[in-house]
Each structure stands twice: as structure tokens, then as C-alpha cells.
KEKE-3310 file (N, C-alpha, C; in steps of 0.2 Angstrom, whole numbers, plus 5000, padded with zeros to 4 digits):
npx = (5132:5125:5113:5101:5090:5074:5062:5049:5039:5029:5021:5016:5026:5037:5034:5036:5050:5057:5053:5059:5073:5075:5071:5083:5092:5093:5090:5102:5115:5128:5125:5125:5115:5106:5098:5090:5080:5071:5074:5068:5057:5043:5051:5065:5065:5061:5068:5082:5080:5075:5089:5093:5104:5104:5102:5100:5093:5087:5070:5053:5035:5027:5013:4994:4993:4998:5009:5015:5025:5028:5040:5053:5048:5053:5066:5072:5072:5078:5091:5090:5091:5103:5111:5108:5113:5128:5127:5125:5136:5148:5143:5144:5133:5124:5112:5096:5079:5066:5052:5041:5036:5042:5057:5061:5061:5069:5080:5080:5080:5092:5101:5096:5103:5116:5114:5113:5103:5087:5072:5055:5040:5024:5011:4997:4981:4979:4992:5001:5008:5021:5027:5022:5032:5043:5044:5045:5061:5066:5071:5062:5046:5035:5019:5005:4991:4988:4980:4984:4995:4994:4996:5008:5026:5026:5034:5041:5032:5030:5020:5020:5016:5013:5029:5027:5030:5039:5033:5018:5007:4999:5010:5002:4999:4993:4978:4961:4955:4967:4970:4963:4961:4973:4969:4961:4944:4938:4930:4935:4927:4918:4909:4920:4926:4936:4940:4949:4958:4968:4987:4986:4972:4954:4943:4931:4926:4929:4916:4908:4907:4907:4894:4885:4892:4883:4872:4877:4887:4875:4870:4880:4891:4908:4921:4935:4946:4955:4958:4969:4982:4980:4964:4962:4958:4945:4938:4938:4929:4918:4913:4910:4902:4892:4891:4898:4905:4911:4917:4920:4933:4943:4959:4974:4984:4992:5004:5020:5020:5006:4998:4998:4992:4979:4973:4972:4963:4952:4934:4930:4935:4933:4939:4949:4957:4970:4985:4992:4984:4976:4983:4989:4975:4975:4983:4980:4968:4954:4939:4932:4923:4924:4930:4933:4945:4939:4947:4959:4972:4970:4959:4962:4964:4948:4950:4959:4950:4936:4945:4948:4934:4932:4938:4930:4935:4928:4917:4912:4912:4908:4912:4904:4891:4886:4885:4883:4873:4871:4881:4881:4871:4873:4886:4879:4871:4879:4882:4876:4881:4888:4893:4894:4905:4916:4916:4923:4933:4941:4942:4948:4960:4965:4969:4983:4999:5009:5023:5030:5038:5050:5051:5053:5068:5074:5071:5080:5093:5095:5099:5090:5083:5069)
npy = (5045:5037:5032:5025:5015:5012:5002:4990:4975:4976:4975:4987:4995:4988:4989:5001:5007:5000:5002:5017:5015:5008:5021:5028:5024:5021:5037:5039:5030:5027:5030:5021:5008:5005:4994:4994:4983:4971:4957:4947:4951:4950:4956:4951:4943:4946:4959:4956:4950:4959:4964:4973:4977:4971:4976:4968:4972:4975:4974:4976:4975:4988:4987:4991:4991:4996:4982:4970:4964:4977:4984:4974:4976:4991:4990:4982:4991:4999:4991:4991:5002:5005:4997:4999:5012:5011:5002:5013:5020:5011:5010:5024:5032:5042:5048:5044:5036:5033:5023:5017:5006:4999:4997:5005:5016:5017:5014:5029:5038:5034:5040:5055:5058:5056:5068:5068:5069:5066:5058:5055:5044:5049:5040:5041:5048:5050:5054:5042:5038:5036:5043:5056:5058:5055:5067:5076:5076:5072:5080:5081:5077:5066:5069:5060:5063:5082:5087:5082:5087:5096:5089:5089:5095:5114:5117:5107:5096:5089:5086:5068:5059:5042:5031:5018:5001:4999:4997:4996:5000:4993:4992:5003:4998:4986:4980:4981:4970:4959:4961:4953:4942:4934:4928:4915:4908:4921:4934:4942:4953:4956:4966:4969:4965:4970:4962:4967:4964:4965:4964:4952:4947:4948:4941:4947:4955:4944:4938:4945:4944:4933:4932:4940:4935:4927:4934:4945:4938:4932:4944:4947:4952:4949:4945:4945:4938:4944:4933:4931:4921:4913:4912:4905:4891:4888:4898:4894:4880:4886:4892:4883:4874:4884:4884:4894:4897:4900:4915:4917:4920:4917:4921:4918:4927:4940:4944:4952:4953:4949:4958:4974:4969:4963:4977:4982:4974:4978:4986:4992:4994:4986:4989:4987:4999:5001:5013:5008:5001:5009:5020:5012:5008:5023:5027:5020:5025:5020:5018:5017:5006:5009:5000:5000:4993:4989:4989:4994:5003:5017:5021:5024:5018:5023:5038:5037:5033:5041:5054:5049:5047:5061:5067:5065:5050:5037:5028:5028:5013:5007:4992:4987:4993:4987:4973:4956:4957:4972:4977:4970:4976:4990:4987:4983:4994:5005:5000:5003:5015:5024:5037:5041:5033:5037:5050:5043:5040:5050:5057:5047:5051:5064:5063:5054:5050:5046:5048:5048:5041:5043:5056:5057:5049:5062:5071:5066:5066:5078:5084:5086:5098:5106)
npz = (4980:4996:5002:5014:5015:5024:5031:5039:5041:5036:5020:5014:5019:5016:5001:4998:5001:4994:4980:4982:4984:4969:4962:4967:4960:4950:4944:4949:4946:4951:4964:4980:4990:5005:5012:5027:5038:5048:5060:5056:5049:5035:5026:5028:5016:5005:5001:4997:4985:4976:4974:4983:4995:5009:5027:5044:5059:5077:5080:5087:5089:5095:5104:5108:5118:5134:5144:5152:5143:5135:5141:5136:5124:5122:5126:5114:5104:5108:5106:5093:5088:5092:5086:5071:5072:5074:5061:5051:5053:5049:5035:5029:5029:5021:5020:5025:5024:5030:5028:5035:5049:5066:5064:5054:5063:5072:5063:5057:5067:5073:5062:5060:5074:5071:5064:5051:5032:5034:5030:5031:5026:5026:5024:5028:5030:5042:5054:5060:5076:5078:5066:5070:5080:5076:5067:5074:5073:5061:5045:5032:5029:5018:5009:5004:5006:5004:5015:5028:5033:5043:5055:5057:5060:5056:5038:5035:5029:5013:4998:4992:4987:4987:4984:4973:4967:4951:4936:4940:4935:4920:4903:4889:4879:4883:4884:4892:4887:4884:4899:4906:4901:4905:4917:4924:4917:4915:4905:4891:4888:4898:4910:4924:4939:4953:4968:4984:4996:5005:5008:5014:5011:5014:5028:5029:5015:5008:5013:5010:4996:4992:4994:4987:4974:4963:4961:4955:4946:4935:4931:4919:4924:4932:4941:4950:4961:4977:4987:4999:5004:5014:5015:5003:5001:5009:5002:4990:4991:4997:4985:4973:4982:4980:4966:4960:4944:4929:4927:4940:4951:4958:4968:4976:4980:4973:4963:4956:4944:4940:4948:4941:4929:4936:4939:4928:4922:4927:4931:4941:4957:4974:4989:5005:5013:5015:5014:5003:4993:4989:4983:4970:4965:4964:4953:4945:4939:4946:4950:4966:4980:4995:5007:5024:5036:5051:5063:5061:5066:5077:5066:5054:5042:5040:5039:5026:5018:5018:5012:4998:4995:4997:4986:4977:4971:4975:4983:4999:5012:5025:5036:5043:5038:5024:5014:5003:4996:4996:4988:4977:4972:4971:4962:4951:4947:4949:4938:4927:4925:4915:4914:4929:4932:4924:4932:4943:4939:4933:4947:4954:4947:4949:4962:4958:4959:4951:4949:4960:4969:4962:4964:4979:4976:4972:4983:4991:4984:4977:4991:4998:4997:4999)
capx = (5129:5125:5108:5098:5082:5071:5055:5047:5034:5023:5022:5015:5030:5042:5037:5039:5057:5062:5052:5064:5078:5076:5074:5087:5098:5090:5093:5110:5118:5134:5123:5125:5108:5106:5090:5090:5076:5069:5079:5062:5050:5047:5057:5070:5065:5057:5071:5086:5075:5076:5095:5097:5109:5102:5105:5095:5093:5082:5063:5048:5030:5027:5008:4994:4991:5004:5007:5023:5030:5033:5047:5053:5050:5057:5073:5074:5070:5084:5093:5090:5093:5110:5115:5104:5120:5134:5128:5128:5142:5151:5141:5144:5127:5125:5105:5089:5073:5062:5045:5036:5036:5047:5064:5063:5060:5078:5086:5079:5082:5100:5102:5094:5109:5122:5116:5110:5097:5083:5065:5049:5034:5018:5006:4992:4977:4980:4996:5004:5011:5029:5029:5023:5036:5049:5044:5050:5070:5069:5072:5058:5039:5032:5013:4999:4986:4990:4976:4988:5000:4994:4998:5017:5028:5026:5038:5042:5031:5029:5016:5025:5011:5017:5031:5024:5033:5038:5027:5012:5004:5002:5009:4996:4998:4991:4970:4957:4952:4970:4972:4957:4963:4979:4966:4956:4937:4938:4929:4940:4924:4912:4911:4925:4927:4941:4941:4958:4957:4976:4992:4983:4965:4951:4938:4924:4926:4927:4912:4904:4909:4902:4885:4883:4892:4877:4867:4883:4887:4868:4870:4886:4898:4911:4924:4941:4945:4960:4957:4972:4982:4977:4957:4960:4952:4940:4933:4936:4925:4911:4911:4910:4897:4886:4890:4900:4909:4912:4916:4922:4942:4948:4967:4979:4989:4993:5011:5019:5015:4998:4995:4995:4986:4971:4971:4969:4957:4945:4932:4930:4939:4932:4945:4952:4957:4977:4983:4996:4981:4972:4989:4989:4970:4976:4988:4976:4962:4950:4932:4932:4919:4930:4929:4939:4947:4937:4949:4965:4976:4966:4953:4966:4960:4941:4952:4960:4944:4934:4949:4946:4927:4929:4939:4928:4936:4926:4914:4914:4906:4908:4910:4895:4885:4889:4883:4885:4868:4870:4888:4879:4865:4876:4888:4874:4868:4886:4887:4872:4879:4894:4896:4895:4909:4920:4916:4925:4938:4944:4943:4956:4965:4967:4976:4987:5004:5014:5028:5031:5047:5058:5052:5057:5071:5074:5074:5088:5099:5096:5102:5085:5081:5061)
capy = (5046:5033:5031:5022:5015:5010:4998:4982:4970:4974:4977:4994:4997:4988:4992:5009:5008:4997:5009:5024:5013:5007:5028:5031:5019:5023:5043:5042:5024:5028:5028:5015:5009:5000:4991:4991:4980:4967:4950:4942:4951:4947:4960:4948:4938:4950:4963:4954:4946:4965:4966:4978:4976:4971:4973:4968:4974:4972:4976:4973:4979:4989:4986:4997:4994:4995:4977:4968:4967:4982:4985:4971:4980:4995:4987:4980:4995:5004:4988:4991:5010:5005:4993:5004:5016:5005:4999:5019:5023:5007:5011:5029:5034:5052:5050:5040:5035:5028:5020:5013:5001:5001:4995:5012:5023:5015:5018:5037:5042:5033:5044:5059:5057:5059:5072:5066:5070:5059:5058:5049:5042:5048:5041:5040:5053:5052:5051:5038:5039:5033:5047:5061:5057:5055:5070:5082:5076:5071:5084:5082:5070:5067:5065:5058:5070:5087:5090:5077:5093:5100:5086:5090:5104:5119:5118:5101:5093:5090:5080:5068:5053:5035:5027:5012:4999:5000:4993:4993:5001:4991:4998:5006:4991:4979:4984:4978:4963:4956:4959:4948:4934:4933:4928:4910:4911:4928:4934:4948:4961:4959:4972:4966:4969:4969:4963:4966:4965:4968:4958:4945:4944:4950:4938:4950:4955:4938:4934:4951:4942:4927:4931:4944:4935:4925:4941:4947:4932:4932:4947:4947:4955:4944:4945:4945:4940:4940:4929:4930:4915:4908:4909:4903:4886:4889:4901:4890:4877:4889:4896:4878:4873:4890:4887:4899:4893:4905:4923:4920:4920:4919:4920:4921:4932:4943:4943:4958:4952:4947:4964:4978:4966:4964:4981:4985:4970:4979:4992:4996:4988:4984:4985:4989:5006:5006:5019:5006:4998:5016:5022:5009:5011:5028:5028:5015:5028:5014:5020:5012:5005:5008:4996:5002:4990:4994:4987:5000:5008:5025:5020:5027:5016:5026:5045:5037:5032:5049:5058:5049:5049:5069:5070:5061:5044:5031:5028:5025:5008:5004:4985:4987:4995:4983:4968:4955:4959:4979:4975:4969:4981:4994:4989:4984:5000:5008:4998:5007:5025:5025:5045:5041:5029:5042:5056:5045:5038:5056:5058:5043:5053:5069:5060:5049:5054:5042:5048:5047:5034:5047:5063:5055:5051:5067:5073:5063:5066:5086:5088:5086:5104:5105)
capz = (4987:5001:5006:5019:5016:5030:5032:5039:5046:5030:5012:5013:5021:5011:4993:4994:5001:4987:4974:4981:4980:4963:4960:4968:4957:4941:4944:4952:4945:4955:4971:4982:4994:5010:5015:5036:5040:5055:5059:5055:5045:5027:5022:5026:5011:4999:4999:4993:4978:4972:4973:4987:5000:5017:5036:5049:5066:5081:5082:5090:5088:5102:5106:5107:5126:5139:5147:5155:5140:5132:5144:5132:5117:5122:5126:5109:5101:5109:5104:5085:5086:5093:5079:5065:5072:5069:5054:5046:5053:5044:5028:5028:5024:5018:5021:5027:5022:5034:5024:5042:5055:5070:5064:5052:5068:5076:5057:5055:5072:5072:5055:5063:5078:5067:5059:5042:5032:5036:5027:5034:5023:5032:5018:5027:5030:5049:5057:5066:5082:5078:5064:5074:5085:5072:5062:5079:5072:5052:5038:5029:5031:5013:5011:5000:5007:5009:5023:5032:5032:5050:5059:5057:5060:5050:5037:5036:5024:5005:4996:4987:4985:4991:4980:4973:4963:4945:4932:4944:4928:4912:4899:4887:4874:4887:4883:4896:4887:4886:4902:4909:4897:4911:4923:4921:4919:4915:4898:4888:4884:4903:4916:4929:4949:4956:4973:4987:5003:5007:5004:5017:5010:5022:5027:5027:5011:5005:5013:5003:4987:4991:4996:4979:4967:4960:4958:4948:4938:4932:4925:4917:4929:4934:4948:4951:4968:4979:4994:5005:5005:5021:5013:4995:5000:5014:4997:4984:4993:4997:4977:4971:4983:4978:4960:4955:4940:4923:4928:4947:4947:4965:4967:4982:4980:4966:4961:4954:4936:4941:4949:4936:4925:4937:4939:4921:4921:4933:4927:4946:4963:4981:4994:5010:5013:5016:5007:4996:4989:4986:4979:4965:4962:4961:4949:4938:4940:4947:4954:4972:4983:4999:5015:5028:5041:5056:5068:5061:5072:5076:5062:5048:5036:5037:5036:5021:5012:5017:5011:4993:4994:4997:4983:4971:4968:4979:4988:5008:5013:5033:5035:5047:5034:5020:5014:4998:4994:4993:4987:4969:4970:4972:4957:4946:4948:4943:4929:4920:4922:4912:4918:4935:4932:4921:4936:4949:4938:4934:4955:4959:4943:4953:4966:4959:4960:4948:4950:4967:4969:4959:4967:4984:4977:4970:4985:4993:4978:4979:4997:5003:4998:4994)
cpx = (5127:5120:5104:5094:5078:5065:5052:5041:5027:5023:5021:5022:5037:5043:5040:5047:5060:5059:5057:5071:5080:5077:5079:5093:5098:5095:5100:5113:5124:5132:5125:5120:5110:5100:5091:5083:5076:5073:5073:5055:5050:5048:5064:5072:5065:5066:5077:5083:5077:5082:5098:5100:5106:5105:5098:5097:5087:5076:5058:5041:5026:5016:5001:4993:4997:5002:5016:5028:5031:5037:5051:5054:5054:5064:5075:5074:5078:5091:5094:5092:5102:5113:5112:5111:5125:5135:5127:5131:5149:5149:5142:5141:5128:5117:5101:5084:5071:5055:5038:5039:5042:5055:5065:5063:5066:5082:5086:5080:5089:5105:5102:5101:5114:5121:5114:5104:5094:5076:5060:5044:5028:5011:4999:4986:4979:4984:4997:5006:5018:5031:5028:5028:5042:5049:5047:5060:5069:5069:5065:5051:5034:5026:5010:4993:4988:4985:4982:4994:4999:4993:5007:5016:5028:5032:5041:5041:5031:5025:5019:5020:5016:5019:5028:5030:5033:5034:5020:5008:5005:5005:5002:4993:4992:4982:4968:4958:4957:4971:4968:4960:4969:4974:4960:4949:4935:4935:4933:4934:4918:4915:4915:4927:4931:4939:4948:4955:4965:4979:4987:4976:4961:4945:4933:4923:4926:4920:4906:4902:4905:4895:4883:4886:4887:4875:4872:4882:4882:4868:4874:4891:4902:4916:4932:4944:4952:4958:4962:4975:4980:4970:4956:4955:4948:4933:4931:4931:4920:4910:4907:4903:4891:4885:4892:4906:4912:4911:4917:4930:4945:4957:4970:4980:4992:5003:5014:5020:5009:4996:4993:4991:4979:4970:4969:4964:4950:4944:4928:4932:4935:4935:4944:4954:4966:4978:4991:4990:4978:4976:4988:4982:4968:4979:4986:4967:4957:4944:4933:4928:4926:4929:4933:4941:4945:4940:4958:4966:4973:4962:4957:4963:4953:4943:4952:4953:4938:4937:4948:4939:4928:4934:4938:4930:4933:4919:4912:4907:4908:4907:4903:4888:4883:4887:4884:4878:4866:4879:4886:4875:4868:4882:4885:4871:4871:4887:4883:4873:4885:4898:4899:4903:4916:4923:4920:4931:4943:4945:4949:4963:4968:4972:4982:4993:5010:5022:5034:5037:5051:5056:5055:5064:5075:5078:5080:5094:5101:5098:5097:5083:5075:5059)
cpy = (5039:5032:5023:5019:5010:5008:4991:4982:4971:4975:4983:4997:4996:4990:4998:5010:5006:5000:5014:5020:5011:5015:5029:5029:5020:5030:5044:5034:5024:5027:5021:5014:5003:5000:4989:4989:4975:4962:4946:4941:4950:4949:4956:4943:4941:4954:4960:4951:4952:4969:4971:4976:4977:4969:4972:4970:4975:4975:4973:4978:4983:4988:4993:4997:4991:4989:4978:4968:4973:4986:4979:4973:4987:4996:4985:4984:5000:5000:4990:4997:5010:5002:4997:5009:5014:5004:5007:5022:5015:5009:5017:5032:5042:5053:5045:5040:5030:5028:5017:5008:5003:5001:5002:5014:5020:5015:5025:5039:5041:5038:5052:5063:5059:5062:5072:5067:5066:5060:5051:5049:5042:5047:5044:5048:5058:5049:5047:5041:5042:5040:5054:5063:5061:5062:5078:5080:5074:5080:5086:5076:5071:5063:5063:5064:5075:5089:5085:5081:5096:5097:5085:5096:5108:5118:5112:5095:5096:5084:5078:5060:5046:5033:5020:5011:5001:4997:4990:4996:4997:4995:4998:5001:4984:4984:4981:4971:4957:4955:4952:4942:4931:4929:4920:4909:4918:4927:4941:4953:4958:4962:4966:4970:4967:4969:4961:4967:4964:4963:4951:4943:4947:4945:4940:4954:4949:4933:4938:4947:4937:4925:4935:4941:4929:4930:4943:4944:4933:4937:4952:4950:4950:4949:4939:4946:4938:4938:4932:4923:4909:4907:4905:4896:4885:4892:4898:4885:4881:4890:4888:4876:4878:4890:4891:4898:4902:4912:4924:4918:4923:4916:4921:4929:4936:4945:4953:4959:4953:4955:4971:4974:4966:4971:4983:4980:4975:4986:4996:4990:4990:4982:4989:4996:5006:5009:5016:5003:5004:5018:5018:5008:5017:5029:5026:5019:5025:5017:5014:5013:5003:5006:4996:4995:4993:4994:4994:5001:5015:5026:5026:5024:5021:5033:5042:5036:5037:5053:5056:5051:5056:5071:5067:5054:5038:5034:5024:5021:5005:4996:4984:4987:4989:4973:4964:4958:4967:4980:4973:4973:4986:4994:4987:4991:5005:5007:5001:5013:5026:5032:5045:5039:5033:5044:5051:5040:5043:5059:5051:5046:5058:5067:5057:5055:5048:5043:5050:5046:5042:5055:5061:5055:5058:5071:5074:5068:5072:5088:5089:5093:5105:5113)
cpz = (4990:5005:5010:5019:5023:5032:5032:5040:5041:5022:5010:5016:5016:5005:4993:4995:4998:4981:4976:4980:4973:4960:4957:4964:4951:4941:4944:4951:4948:4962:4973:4990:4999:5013:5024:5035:5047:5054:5056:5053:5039:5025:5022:5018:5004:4994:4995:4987:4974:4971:4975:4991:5005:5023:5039:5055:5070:5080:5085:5090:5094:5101:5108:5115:5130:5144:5149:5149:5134:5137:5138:5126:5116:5123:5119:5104:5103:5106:5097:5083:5087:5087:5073:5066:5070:5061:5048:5047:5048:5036:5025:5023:5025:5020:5023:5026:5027:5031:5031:5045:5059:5069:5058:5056:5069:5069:5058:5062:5076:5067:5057:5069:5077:5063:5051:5039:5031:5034:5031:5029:5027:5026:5019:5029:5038:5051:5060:5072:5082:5073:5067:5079:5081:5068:5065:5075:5062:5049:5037:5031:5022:5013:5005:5000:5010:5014:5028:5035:5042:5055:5061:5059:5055:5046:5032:5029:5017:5003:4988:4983:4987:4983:4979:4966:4953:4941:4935:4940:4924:4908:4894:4882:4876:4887:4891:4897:4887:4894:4909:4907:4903:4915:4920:4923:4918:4908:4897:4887:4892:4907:4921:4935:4952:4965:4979:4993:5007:5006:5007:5017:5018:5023:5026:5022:5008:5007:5010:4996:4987:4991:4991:4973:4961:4958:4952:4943:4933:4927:4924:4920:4933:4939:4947:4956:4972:4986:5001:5003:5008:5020:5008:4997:5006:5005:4992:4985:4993:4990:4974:4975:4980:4970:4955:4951:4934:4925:4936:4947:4956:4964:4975:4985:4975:4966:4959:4946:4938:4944:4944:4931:4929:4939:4934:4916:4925:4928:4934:4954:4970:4983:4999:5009:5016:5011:5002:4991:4988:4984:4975:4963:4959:4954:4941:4937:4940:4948:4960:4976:4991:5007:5021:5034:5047:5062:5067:5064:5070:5072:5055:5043:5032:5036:5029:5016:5012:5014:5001:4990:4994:4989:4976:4965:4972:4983:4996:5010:5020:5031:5040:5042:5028:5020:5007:4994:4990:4988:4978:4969:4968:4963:4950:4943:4944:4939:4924:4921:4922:4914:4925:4935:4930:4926:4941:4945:4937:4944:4956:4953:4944:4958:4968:4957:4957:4948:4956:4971:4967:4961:4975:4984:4975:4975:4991:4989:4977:4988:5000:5002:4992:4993)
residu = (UNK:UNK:UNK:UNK:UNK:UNK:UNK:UNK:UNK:UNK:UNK:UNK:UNK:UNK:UNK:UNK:UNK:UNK:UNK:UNK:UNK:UNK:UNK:UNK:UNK:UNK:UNK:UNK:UNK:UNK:UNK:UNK:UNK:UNK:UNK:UNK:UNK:UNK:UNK:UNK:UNK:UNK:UNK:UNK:UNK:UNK:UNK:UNK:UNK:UNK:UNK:UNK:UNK:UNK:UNK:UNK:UNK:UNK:UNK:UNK:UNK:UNK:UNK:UNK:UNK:UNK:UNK:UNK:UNK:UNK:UNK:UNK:UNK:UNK:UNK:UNK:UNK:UNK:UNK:UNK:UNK:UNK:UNK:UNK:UNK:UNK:UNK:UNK:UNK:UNK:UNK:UNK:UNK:UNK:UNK:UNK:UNK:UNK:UNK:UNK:UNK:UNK:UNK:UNK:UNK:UNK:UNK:UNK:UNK:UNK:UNK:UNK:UNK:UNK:UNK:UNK:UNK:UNK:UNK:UNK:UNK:UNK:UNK:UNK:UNK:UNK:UNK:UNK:UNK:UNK:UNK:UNK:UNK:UNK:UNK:UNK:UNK:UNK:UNK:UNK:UNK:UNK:UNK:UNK:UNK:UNK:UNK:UNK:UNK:UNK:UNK:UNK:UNK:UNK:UNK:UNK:UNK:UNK:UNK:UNK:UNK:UNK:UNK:UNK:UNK:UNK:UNK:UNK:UNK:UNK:UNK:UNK:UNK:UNK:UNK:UNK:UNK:UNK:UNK:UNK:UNK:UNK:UNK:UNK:UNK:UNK:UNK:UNK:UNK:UNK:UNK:UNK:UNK:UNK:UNK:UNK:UNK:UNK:UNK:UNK:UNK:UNK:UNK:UNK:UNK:UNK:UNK:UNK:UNK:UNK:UNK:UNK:UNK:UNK:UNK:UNK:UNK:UNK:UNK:UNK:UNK:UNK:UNK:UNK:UNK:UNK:UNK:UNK:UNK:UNK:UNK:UNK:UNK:UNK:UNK:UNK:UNK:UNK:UNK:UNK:UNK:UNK:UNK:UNK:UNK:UNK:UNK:UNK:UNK:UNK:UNK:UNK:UNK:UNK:UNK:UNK:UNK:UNK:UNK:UNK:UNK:UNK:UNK:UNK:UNK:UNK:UNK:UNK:UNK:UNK:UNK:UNK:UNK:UNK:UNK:UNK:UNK:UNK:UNK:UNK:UNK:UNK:UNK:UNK:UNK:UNK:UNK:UNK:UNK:UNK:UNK:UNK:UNK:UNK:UNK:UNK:UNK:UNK:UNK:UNK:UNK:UNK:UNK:UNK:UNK:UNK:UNK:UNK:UNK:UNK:UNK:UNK:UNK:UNK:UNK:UNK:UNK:UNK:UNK:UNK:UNK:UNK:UNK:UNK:UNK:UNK:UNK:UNK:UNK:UNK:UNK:UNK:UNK:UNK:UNK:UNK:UNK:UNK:UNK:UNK:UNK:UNK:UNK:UNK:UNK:UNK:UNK:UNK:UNK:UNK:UNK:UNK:UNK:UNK:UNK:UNK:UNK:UNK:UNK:UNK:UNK:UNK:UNK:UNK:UNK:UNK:UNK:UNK:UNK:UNK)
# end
């Protein structure tokens, strides 16, 4: 078989298309996969690294408010759907996987055109635009939440949980306390807090951490922080000025070693609310203190983190409401009630969907017939 995968301009977009690709290669080793991506998102950089075959063709992010140019974008957009066509009628794909962003909508609905069967990833709680659009011509739309289910057409979807990379779990060898030792400044047996505020660090989150992790430090809870690139030393200066030495552990960027290790270093995580970093806190059944990005497109972020909160894995912290100060009360507080902690780690264990990736592919490689 001859599949299509399709997704740019973010990480949440790209991993899972190179998760169903590896699937798809795993399952059906005869397959052969084609990564469509942007001329100039980091998908151009990422994806060949993991030995898929890449095209590029045009895209452009259409905006949320109509100006002069999205005539501009629209034009580019019809540009990328034209060459998204060419390049699978040269490749003579048999199917489509569109993961997000716009340069998937000009694959999957080039795919869609000729006829092919064509899948959408609509992870989140509340549809997109671009997917409600795209979910009138594909096959099939696979979800994370089935309440997400009645923003589609009847019929249509299947809850298939967001592919997330391979080994984004340690294996079971790897304990806690090893895996904190990965991490400098960390001690192998104290409570650890994982904090993420998405591939690119959040500043309001990093200035949560800074203003509580005193209180913490003090009394033994240490911290495990990804900054963001672009903050690493903006924070490392403030920590240093404040003190915070033995048991603060800021980092960039977490790698995809570095990543399931600080996951199964953490004994609970404060993040962001897209639904890849709640996918792999799922997966790691974490207890989450969940801070939604109040700026999201359509406030998807605060569905996804009600949508956890209601099904007992998290609990929903508005960056309004939120401070460093209740941000330590809050997980001091957690830390002395061992059951609580249990109660919301079997909650992100109800949702997770590890196997994800290979039901996706699954259902490429069966004819798409769910």
C-alpha cells in the first residue's frame, strides 16, 4: 500500500503523522509512506531525520481575521492543493492521512478529489474550522474525546486517541528514581513536578514556577522545568538570582530521550492544555494541574482541560486564576493525600489510548473499514 501522511507548522501536528507512519511500516513493512508537508515549517527539518520520504508544497496560515491578505493565503492555499494533486497522482497513493494544519487540508482534500480514502485527526475536544470543513469529503475523522463526536457527521467518526510517538513511555525497567537521575540536580527518592508549557515553553507558566518554587524547594518537592528555548536564560537568571539551586532543573527543550524520562520522573505535571501534551501525560497516567492557553483558537485548550478535569484526571487552573503562590499550596497540599493522587492517576489512565498510532494505522491498511 501507498499512503499519504499529512501535517505541518507544529509538533502537535507533526508527531502523530510520523507515529502513524512508523505504524504503518511496522504493520505492513512492504508499505511505502509519503510525508506532504510546508516549504518552510519545521516539518521540513524534523521529518526526514525519521526516514520518511518528503514533499513539500505551498501553505500559508490563514488568519483568524479577514485582512488584505488572506486573499494571499487563499491563493496559496489553492496553490498547495494543486501540487498536493500532482504529487499523488506521481506517487500513486492509495490513501491520506491528514494530522493538521493547512498544508494537510490541500493534501486530504487533493486525496479526497481523486477519490481516495482520506482520514482526519480531530484530537481536540472542540473542532477546528479546517476539520469541520474537511470532515464534509474524508472517510473517516478519528477522535480522542468521544463527546467531540457530534461536531461531525453522523457516521463518520471513531475514537482512536492522538498517535503519539514510540517510546514516549519508558520502559517499566526504567523506575522513577532512575529516571530523575537523567535530569541534573534532581534527587532519585523526592516528590517531582513536572512542569511543560508546550514544544516552545510558556512564559506564564515559567513565571508560576518561579514565584513557588522556594515554598516547594523548602519543603522537598523539587521541579522539573521546561522553559521553552527562547526563555531558558531569561529563567536561569531569575532562579539563580532567587536561590534556587539543589532540586530546580530547568531545561529547553526536552528531546525524545529526555521526554519519557521526565515523564516517569514526575509524580505529577503542570501544563498547557494541547491535547499532545495531555496525550502523553495520558498515556504516563500523570495527575495534571491543567492551565489552559487563554489565547487558543476558540479557547480549545479550556474544552480540552474540562474534558480531562470531568473525567478525573486533572484539575482546571485558568491562567487568570493562578498564581506561584497557589501553584505550591495547591501541590503541597496533593502531596499529603497519596489517594487523591491514586484517584486522578487512574483518571488520566481511563483516557489514555496507547495504542493509538497503530489503530490509525490499522485503519488505512484494512480499507478504512471501521
Amino acid at each position: 500500500m501507498r499512503v499519504v501522511v499529512s501535517g505541518g507548522g507544529t509538533g502537535g501536528h507533526i508527531f502523530p503523522a510520523i507515529a502513524v507512519a512508523e505504524s504503518i511500516k511496522r504493520l505492513a513493512p512492504n508499505a511505502e509512506v509519503l510525508f506532504i508537508g510546508g516549504t518552510t515549517g519545521m516539518e521540513t527539518e524534523i521529518v526526514p531525520k525519521y526516514g520518511v520520504q518528503y514533499q513539500a508544497v505551498t501553505a500559508k496560515k490563514l488568519r483568524k481575521v479577514i485582512s488584505p491578505s488572506t486573499i494571499g493565503v487563499m491563493l496559496s492555499l489553492l496553490k498547495g492543493y494543486g501540487e498536493a494533486k500532482t504529487y499523488l497522482r506521481a506517487f500513486k497513493a492509495e490513501a491520506v492521512v491528514g494530522t493538521g494544519g493547512y498544508v494537510a487540508a490541500a493534501a486530504v482534500l487533493a486525496g479526497a478529489s481523486l477519490k481516495l480514502p482520506t482520514v482526519i485527526l480531530a484530537p481536540d475536544f472542540r473542532a477546528g474550522r479546517t476539520n469541520k470543513y474537511l470532515a464534509k469529503w474524508v472517510k473517516t475523522v478519528c477522535l480522542v474525546f468521544e463527546e467531540a463526536a457530534q461536531e461531525f457527521p453522523k457516521g463518520k467518526t471513531v475514537v482512536t486517541g492522538l498517535p503519539l510517538r514510540t517510546g514516549i513511555v519508558a520502559p517499566e525497567t526504567v523506575t522513577e528514581a532512575e529516571a530523575r537521575e537523567a535530569f541534573a540536580g534532581l534527587s532519585p527518592n523526592a516528590f517531582t513536578v513536572l512542569v511543560i508549557g508546550g514544544s516552545q515553553g510558556a512564559q506564564a507558566l515559567n513565571g508560576f514556577v518561579l514565584d513557588g518554587a522556594k515554598t516547594l524547594l523548602e519543603s522537598d518537592v523539587q521541579i522539573l522545568h521546561q522553559t521553552g528555548t527562547r526563555n531558558i536564560e531569561a529563567v536561569q537568571a531569575t532562579a539563580q538570582t532567587r536561590g534556587l539551586g539543589q532540586g530546580y532543573c530547568p531545561v529547553p527543550f526536552f528531546d525524545e530521550i529526555q521526554m519519557p524520562l521526565a515523564l516517569r520522573a514526575a509524580d505529577v505535571i503542570m501544563c498547557r492544555c494541547g491535547i499532545s501534551t495531555l496525550s502523553e501525560a495520558m498515556v504516563n497516567a500523570l495527575p495534571a494541574f491543567l492551565v489552559p492557553l487563554p489565547t487558543a483558537y476558540a479557547d480549545h485548550q479550556t474544552y480540552n482541560a474540562k474534558a480531562v478535569e470531568g473525567a478525573g484526571g486533572g484539575m482546571l487552573r485558568p491562567e487568570t486564576q493562578w498564581s506561584g503562590e497557589k501553584m505550591a499550596a495547591e501541590i503541597l497540599q496533593l502531596k499529603q493525600v497519596p489517594q487523591r493522587l491514586a484517584s486522578l492517576s487512574n483518571g488520566m489512565r481511563k483516557l489514555a489510548r496507547p495504542n493509538a498510532a497503530d489503530d490509525v494505522a490499522r485503519l488505512i491498511l484494512s480499507g478504512l473499514q471501521v
